[in-house]
N, C-alpha and C positions, 0 to 999 in steps of 0.2 A: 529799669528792668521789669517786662512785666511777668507775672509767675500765674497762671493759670491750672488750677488741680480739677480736673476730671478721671472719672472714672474709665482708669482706661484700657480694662480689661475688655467691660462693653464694647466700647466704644471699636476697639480691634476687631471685637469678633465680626461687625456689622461692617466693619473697613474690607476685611479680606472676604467676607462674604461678595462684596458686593465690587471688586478689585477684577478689571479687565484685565487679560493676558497682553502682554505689552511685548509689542514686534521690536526687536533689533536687530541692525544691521551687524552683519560681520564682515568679515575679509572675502573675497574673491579668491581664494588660494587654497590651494590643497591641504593647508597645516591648519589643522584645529587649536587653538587656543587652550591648554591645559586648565586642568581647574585650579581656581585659586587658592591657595593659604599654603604653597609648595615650603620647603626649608631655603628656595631659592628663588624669592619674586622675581629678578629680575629677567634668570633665561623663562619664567613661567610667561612675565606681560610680553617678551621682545617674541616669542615662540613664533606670534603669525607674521614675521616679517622678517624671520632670521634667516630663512632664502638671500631675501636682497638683500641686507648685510654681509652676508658671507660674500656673496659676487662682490659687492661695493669694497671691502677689503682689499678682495683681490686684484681689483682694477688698481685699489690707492698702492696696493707693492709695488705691481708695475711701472704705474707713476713716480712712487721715489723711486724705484730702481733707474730707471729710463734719466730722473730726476741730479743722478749723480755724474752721467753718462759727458753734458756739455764743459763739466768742472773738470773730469778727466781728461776728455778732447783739448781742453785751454793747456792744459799741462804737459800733455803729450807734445802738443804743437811747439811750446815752448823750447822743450829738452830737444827736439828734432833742429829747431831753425837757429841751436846754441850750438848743433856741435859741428865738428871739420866742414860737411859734405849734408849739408840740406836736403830729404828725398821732399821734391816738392808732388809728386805724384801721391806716395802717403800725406802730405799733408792735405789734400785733395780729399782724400777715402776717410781721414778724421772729419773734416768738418762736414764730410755728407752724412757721416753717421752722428755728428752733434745735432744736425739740423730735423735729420731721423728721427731720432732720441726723445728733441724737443717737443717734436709733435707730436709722438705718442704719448710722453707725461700730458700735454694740455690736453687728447684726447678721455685719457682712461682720468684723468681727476676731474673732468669733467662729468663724463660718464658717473663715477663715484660719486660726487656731491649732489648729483640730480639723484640719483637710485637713494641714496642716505634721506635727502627732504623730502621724497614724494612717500618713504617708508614712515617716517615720523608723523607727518601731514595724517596718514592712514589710521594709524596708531595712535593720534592723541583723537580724530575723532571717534574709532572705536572705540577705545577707556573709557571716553566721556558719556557715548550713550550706552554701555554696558551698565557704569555705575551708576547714571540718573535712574536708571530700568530698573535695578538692584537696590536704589534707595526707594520707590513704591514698595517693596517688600519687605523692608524691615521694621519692628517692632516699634511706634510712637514712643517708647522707653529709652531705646537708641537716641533720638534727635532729644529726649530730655536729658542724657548723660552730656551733650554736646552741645556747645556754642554754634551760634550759624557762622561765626570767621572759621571754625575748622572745617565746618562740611563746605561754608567758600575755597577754602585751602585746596582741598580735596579736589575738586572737581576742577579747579583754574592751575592753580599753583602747583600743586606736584604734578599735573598730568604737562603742565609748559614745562617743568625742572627735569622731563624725561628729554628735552630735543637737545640738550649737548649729548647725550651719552647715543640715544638716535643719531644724530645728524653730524656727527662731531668724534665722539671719543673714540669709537673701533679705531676708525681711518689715523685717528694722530696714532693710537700705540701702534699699527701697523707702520708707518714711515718711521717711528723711532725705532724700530727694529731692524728695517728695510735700509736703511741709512749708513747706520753705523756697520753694518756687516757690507755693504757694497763698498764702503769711501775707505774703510781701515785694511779692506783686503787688497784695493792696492796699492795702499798705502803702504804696507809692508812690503809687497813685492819690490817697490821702488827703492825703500830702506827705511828695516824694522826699528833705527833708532831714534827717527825719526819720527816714525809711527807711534812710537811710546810717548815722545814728546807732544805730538799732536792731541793725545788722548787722554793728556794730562787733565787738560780743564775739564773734561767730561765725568771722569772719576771725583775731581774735588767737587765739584755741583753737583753731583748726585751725592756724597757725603753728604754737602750742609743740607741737601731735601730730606736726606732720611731723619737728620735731628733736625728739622724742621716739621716735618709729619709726623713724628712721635707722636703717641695718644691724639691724634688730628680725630679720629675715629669717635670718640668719646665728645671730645670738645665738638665736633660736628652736632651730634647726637642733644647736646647741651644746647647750642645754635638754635635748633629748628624748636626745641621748646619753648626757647625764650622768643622765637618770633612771631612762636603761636598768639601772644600773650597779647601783644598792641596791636594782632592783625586781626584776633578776638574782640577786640576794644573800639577798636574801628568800627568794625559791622555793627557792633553794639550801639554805639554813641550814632552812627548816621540814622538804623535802622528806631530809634528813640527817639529822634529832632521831635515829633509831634509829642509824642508824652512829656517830654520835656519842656514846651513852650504852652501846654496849659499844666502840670502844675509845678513851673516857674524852679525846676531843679537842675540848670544848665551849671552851677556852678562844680556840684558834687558829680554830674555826669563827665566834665570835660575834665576836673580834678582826677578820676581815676582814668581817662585814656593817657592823662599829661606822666601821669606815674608808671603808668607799664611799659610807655614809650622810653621814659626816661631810665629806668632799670634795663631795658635791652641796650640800649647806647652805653651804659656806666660796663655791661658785662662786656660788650662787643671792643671796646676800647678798653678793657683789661687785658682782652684777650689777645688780639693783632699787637696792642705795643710789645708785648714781648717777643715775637716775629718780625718783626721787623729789622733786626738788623742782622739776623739770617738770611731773611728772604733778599734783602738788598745787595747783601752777599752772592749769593748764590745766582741771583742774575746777573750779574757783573763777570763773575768767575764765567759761565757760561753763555757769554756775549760775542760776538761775531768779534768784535774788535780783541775782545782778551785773548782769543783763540789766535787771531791772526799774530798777535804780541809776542805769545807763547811761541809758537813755532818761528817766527822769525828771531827769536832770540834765542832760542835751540838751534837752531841752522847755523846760525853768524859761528857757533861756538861749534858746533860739527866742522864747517869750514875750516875755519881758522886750524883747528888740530886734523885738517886732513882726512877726515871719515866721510864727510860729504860734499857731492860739489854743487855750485851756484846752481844748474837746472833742478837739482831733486829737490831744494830750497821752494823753488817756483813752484813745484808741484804741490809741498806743500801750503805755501800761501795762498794757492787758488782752493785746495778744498778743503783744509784745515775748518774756517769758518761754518759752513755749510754740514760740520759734522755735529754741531753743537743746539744748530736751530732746532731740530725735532724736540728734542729733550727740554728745552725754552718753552717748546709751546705747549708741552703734557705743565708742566709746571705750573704755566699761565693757568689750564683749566683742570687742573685736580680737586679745585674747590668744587665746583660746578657739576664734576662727575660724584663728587662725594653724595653733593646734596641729589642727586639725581637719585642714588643707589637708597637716601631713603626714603626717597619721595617713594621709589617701587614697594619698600616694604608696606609703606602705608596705602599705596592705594590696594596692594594683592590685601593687607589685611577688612581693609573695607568691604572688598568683593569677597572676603571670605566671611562676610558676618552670617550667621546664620538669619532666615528668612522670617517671616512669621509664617506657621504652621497654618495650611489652610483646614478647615473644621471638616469633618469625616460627611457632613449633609449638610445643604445648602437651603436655601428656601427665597422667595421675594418678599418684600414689605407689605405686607395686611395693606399699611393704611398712610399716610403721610405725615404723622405727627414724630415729633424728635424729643426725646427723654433727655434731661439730663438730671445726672445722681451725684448729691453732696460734691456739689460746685461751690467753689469760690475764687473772689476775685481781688488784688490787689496791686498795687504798682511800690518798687520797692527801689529806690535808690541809695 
């Protein structure tokens, strides 16, 4: 590690003196980017592209709505072609409106998932030249409190841990909303006791999430510090290979990355084994197959005592499953949108650092010579 002490009060004043205004790009869009260090980074960084996210939502409703439409069609057609007197005419008008249905979800999630990535695409190169713009500006004091793996972090890492929550999260809790209000409401109409049965796994899988996500927030929180640690170490140890190979201290440099690495792995596998046999749970419970189980073995038992007959069964086993997937997939990535949400804090806190003050009068350099005052020099492993 090497540690260099200059005077760096001088040294600043002659920097921003002499500190070109530096052009950035922004958005193309009507919405100005608010200023940073809000109580809320995230609607502050997402502001100039929360246009197309809103449309992009709205497309992906559409989509599961449209989404539930061919599962109803298969059910309907069922209950029609089970009872006395077949209308094959309506069966006709269902499958041109399944086929409808179908091309509008493949049109608008398509629609949505392009509008999602070209908004992200926008917005991690905006952040990125925002904050390189904004690191010329701040105080040489700044980069001595801070290791180069966190200004690495910064500028690579939390601005790529924005594209789930970009490209990804709106659109999933918008289907998981969208879903279960379209599939359970005619699930009802068809029969409510049914319906209860159907919705069973839904309710136990969000159970075990919620004592599965307890204090998640915290432990998150704990996560990003401890991976600060060995991704600090990293930069450290590659950016040293030359100090290290003349004066011959590769054993104590690779000794403390082998130790911060090995402390993130001892917490990280603390932490998951206790999880795990929630999590393992609760994707089971809410699995296509458990759903289809469930409802089929509430049906048999509806039947048998007479409250339900073999076509509303059907109905259920066609869309029973397909009520469960939404919720499956927020699940999959609530890690991803956690770690997103602090990636926002940390870069809005970045861009919120205060600048260095430019000096009240300016002046050019007399002459070409460079001062330096009570310097020294050491390498410290």
């Amino acid at each position: 590690h090497r540690q260099t002490r200059v005077d760096q009060q001088s040294f600043q004043n002659h920097r921003t003196s002499n500190v070109s205004q530096t052009r950035t790009d922004t958005f193309t869009t009507a919405e100005a980017a608010p200023p940073p260090g809000s109580e809320h980074p995230t609607r502050t960084l997402l502001a100039p592209v929360r246009r197309r996210l809103v449309v992009a939502c709205v497309l992906q409703g559409v989509s599961a709505g449209a989404g539930v439409m061919p599962c109803i069609a298969v059910a309907e057609i069922g209950r029609i072609l089970l009872s006395d007197v077949p209308d094959q005419t309506l069966v006709s008008w269902i499958v041109g409106a399944a086929i409808l249905a179908m091309a509008i979800r493949l049109i608008c999630l398509m629609a949505s998932g392009a509008l999602n990535h070209l908004a992200d695409v926008d917005l991690q190169l905006d952040l990125r030249r925002r904050m390189a713009a904004h690191l010329t500006t701040v105080p040489l004091g700044w980069f001595d409190a801070r290791s180069a793996g966190l200004v690495k972090s910064a500028l690579q890492d939390d601005v790529a841990a924005l594209h789930h929550l970009v490209g990804h999260a709106y659109t999933n809790m918008v289907s998981a909303i969208v879903t279960p209000l379209v599939g359970p409401g005619y699930l009802i109409w068809v029969d409510w006791r049914l319906a209860l049965v159907a919705l069973l796994p839904v309710g136990i899988g969000a159970g075990l999430y919620a004592l599965q996500y307890r204090g998640y927030g915290e432990r998150m929180a704990r996560y990003t510090r401890e991976l600060a640690a060995p991704n600090a170490a990293s930069v450290e140890f590659v950016q040293g290979i030359a100090v290290i190979k003349t004066f011959g201290q590769a054993r104590q440099a690779y000794g403390r990355f082998k130790e911060r690495t090995g402390a993130f792995v001892r917490f990280f596998w603390d932490w998951v084994r206790g999880l795990l046999g929630v999590s393992a749970a609760a994707e089971v419970v809410l699995s296509p197959l458990a759903a289809l189980i469930t409802v089929l073995a509430g049906g048999l038992a509806l039947v048998s005592l007479g409250l339900a007959g073999p076509a509303d069964v059907l109905a259920f086993a066609v869309l029973a499953p397909a009520l469960t997937a939404p919720f499956l997939t927020l699940s999959f990535s609530q890690q991803e949108m956690m770690l997103a949400q602090d990636a926002a804090k940390r870069i809005d806190a970045l861009l919120a650092t205060p600048p260095l003050p430019r000096p009240s009068s300016t002046g050019a350099p007399q002459d070409a010579r460079v001062f330096f005052k009570d310097v020294s020099f050491a390498y410290d492993l």
